[in-house]
Every structure is written in structure tokens, then in C-alpha cells.
C-alpha positions as CSV (number, residue, x, y, z in Angstrom):
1,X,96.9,68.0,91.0
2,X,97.7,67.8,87.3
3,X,94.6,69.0,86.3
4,X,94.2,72.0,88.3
5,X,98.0,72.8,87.5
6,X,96.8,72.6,83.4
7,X,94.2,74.2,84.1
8,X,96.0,77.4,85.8
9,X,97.9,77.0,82.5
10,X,95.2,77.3,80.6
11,X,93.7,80.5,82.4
12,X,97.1,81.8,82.6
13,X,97.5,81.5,78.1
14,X,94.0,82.8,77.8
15,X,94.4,85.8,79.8
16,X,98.0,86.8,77.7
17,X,100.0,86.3,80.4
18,X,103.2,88.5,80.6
19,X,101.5,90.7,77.5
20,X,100.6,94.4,78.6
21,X,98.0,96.3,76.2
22,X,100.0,99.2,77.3
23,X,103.9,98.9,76.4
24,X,105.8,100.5,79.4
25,X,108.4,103.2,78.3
26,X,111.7,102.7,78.2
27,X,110.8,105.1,91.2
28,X,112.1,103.0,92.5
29,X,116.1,104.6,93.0
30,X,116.6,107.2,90.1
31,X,113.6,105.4,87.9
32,X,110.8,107.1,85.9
33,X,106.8,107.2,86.0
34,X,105.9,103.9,84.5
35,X,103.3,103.9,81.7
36,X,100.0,103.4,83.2
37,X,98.7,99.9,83.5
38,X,102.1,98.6,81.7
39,X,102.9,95.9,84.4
40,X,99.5,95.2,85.0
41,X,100.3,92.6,87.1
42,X,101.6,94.5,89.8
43,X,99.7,94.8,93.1
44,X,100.0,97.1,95.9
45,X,99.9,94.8,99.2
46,X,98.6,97.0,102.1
47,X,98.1,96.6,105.4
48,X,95.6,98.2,107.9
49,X,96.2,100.5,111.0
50,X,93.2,102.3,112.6
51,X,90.5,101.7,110.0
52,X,92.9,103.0,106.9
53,X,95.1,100.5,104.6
54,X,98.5,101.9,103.7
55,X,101.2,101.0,100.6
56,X,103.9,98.5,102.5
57,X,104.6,95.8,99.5
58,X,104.4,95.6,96.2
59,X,103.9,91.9,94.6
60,X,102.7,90.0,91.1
61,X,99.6,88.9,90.1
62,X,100.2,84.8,88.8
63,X,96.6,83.5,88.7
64,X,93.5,85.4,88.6
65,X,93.0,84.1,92.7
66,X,97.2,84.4,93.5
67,X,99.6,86.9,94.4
68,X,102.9,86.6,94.8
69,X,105.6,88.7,97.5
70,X,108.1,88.4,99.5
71,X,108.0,86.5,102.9
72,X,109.2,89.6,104.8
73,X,106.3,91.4,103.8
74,X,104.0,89.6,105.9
75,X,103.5,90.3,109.9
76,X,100.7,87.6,111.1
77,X,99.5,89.9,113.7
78,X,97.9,92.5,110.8
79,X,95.2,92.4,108.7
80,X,96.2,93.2,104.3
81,X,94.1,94.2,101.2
82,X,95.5,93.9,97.2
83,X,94.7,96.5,95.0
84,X,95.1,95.4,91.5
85,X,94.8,98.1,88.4
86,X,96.4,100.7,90.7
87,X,98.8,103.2,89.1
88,X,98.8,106.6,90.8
89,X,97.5,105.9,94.3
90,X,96.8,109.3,94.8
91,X,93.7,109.4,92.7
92,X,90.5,106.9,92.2
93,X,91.1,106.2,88.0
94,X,88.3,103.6,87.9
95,X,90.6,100.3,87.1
96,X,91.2,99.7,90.6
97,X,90.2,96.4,92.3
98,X,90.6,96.2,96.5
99,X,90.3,92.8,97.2
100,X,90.4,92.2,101.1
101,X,92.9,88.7,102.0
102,X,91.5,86.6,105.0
103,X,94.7,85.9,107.3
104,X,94.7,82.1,106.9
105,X,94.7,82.6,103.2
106,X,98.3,83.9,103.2
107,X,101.4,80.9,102.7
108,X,105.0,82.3,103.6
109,X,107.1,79.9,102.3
110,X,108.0,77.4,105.6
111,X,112.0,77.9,105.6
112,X,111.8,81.8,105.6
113,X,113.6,83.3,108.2
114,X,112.4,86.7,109.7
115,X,115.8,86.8,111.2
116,X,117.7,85.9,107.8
117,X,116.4,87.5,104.8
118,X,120.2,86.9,103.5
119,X,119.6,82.8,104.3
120,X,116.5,83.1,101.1
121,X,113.5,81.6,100.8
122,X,111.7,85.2,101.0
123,X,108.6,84.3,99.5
124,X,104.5,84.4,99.8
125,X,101.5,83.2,98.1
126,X,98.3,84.8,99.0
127,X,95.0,83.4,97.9
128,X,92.7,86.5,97.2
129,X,89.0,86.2,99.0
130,X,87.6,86.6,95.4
131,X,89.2,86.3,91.5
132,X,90.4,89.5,90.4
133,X,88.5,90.6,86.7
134,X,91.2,90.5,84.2
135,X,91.3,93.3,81.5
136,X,93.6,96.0,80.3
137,X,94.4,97.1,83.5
138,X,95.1,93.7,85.3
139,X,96.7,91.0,83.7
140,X,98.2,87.9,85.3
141,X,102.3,87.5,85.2
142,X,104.0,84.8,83.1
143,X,106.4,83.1,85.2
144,X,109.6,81.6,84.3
145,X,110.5,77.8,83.6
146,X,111.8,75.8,86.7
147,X,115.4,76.6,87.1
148,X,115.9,79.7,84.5
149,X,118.8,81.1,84.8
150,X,119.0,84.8,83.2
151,X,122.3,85.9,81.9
152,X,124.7,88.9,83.5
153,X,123.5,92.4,82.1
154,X,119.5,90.5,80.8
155,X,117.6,93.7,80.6
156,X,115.4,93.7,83.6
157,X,113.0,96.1,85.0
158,X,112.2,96.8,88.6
159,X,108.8,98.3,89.1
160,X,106.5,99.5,92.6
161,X,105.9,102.5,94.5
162,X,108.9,101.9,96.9
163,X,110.8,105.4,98.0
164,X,112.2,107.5,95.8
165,X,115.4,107.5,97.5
166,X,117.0,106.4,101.3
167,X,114.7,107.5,103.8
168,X,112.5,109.9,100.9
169,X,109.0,109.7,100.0
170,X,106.5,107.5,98.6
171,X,106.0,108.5,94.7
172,X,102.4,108.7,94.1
173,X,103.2,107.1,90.6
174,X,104.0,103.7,89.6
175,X,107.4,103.9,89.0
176,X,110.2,101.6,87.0
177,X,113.5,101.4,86.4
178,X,115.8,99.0,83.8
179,X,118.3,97.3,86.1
180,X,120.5,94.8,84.1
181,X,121.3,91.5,85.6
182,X,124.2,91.0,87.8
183,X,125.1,87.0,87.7
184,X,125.9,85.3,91.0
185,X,129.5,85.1,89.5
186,X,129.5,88.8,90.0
187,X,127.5,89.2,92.7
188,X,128.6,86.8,95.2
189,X,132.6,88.7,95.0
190,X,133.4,89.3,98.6
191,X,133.6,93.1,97.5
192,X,129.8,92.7,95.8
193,X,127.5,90.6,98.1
194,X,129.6,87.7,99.4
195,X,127.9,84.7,101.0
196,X,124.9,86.7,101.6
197,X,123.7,86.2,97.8
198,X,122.1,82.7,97.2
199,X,122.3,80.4,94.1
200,X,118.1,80.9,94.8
201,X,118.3,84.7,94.5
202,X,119.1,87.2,91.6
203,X,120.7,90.2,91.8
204,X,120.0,93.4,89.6
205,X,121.2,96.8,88.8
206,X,123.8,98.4,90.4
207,X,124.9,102.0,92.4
208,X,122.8,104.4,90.2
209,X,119.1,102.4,89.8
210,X,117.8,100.1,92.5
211,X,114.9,99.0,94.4
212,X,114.2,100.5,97.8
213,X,111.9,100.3,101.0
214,X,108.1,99.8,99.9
215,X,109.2,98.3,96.3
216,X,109.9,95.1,98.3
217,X,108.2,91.8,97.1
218,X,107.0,93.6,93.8
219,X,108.3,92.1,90.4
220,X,111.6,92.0,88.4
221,X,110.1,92.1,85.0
222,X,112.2,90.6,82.0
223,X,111.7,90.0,78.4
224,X,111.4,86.5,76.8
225,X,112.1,85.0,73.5
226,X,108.0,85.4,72.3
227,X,107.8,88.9,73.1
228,X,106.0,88.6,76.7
229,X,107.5,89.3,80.2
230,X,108.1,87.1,82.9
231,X,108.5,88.0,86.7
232,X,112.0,86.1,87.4
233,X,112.5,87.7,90.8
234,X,110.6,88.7,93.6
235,X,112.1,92.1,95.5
236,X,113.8,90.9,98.4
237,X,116.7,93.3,99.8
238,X,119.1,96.2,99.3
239,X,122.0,97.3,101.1
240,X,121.9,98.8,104.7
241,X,124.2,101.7,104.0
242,X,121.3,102.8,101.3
243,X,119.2,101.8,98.4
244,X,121.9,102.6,95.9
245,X,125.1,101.6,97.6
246,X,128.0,100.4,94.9
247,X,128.6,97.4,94.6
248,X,124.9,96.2,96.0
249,X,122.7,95.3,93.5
250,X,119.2,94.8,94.8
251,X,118.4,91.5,95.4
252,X,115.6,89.2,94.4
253,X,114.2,86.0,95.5
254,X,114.6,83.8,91.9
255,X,111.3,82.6,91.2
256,X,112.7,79.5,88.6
257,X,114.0,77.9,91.9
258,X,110.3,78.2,93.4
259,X,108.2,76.4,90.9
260,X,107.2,73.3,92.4
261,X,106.5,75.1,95.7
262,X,104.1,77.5,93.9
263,X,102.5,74.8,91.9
264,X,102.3,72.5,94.9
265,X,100.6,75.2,97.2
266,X,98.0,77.1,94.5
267,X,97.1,73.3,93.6
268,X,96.6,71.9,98.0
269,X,94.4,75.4,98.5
């Protein structure tokens, strides 16, 4: 196990991990068009319905064979692709990368609760059918150390193609959008999230910018000390009185409390 786990070290340091070629600017609730290819290691997760695949998750690219989402993403009964270099998924730019995902391929982590997204652990793996080919347009993420914990108001962005607003479209575009940290000081207030925030999730941005339906299991991209990003949370939920209700952050599985069950499943499969 320690070998393969230095060796998906070693791919992930040779590939730049975390290091766009393309800086992103600085939707996702009240976010902008992202750069193209800035967060190259966002995927599109989609899912199939009567010979035609269609946007439902976003997620992170963590190994050139790996994806990352979020638990409720997944329905076992359907059948999912990853496109990887995708930015406006209206057009065919010539990056793109559809990689098909064979159903017993797919690892929702074993204490998710369909029935509890509020109790955590809202988190996949999925091993791709074949390595994706890294370049400027795909890239895989850097992830955090085990047990990071970022500050209140660390300048994080939410990217994906998740609706524009409650119940509104599907932006064509890649969108993002810098939602500062809320710490679970904050955001565990009875007024703010209460018991339904986690000491495993994070919460980010606020009534005016948030994640919404379709941006779920994408990443929550923040800066580190040496200049790279690192995808510290994985899109879990927002409020059901709307994307951008006060006092409801979005909220994020923390990927720093899943380390040794990423490492020990990439490393068994």
C-alpha cells in the first residue's frame, strides 16, 4: 500500500497538481464565467437516460484514474460518464475527454446516508475505465493534508455548472464564484446551520454567492501557502428555502477528514 500511495504522489507532483496554466479570474448563485480550463480538474459527472448523458454533478479530478463527488450524486440503478476538459458544454472545443465509468467501479463512502445528507459522510470515488491524458486542459487536484482546518473568511472558490439561481437554468459556461469560509464556530449557531453542520463538513459563502442544484459534489477550490490550489470540500448541500438563503452557507463535505479513506480505497482497487 505504501508504494502505490508514493507513487500516486509522485504522479500527482509531476503532473502540477493544484497548478492551472490558465489563472481563473477573480454560476453557481450570482458567480461569473470562469476562465476556460482554470479548474482543470473539474469534471462533469453525467448520467444516461434514453441513449443521451445529461450534466447532474460536478466533481474533482485526484489521480489521473480517480474522481471525486459527493455520495448523493450517485443512484446505483443508472449508468454515468466523466467528461474532463469541459468548459462550455454547449460546444465541442477539442479538450474534452468522455470517459465512460463501469458501475462496480464507483465507492460511495459506506456510512452515507441517502436519507441524511445532514448526518455527513457525502462522498464518492470513482475509478475511471481508462486514465484520463493530462495537459492544459485537465490537471489533477491537490488535496489537503489530513485534518486541515481552513480559517473563517479563507478565500475559497466554488466552481460547476449548477443553476444559475433556485429552480433557473443550467449555464452553458463553467461558472465560479469566491465564497469565503464560514468556520463551524459560525456556522453551527442555531440561527446559521445548527446541529445539521458536522465537525467533517465546511461551510462557505453566505446569502449573496452560493452553490446550487447541479454544482453538487464539484470542488471548493482554495489557495495554499506554495501558490497551488487544493480542493478542501466537496459540494454537498444548501438550504431548502433556496440556494442563497441567509444565514446558510453552502455546505461541503471536508476532504482533510477523508484522507485515509481515499488513500485506503484508490490503493485496495
Amino acid at each position: 500500500m505504501f508504494r502505490l500511495l508514493s507513487f500516486l504522489l509522485l504522479v500527482a507532483l509531476a503532473s502540477g497538481c493544484g497548478r492551472p496554466s490558465f489563472s481563473p479570474s477573480a454560476r453557481v448563485v450570482n458567480g461569473e464565467d470562469a476562465v476556460p480550463y482554470s479548474w482543470p480538474w473539474q469534471v462533469s459527472l453525467q448520467y444516461e437516460k434514453n441513449g443521451s448523458f445529461y450534466h447532474t454533478c460536478g466533481g474533482s479530478l485526484i489521480a489521473p484514474e480517480w474522481v471525486m463527488t459527493a455520495g448523493h450524486c450517485i443512484v446505483s440503478s443508472l449508468t454515468y460518464q466523466v467528461v474532463l476538459g469541459e468548459y462550455d458544454r454547449a460546444k465541442k472545443e477539442g479538450p474534452e475527454q468522455v470517459i465512460p465509468i463501469n458501475r462496480e467501479d464507483i465507492f460511495v463512502h459506506p456510512l452515507w446516508n441517502p436519507k441524511c445528507a445532514a448526518c455527513g459522510n457525502d462522498i464518492t470515488l470513482i475509478k475511471l475505465s481508462r486514465p484520463a491524458q493530462l495537459g492544459d486542459s485537465v490537471k489533477v487536484a491537490c488535496l489537503p493534508p489530513a485534518d486541515d482546518i481552513l480559517p473563517n473568511e479563507a478565500p475559497c472558490y466554488i466552481s460547476g455548472w449548477g443553476r444559475l439561481y433556485t429552480d433557473g437554468p443550467l449555464p452553458d459556461k463553467l461558472q465560479q464564484a469566491l465564497l469565503p469560509v464560514v468556520d463551524y464556530q459560525h456556522c453551527s449557531r442555531w440561527d446559521w446551520w445548527g446541529f445539521s453542520v458536522k465537525k467533517t463538513m465546511v461551510c462557505a459563502g453566505g446569502s449573496t454567492r452560493s452553490g446550487c442544484n447541479g454544482d453538487s459534489g464539484g470542488p471548493l477550490n482554495c489557495p495554499a501557502a506554495d501558490g497551488s490550489w487544493q480542493v478542501h470540500g466537496v459540494t454537498s448541500f444548501v438550504s431548502a428555502f433556496g440556494c442563497n438563503a441567509r444565514k446558510k452557507p453552502t455546505v461541503f463535505t471536508r476532504v482533510s477528514a477523508f484522507n485515509d479513506w481515499i488513500q485506503e480505497t484508490m490503493a485496495s482497487h
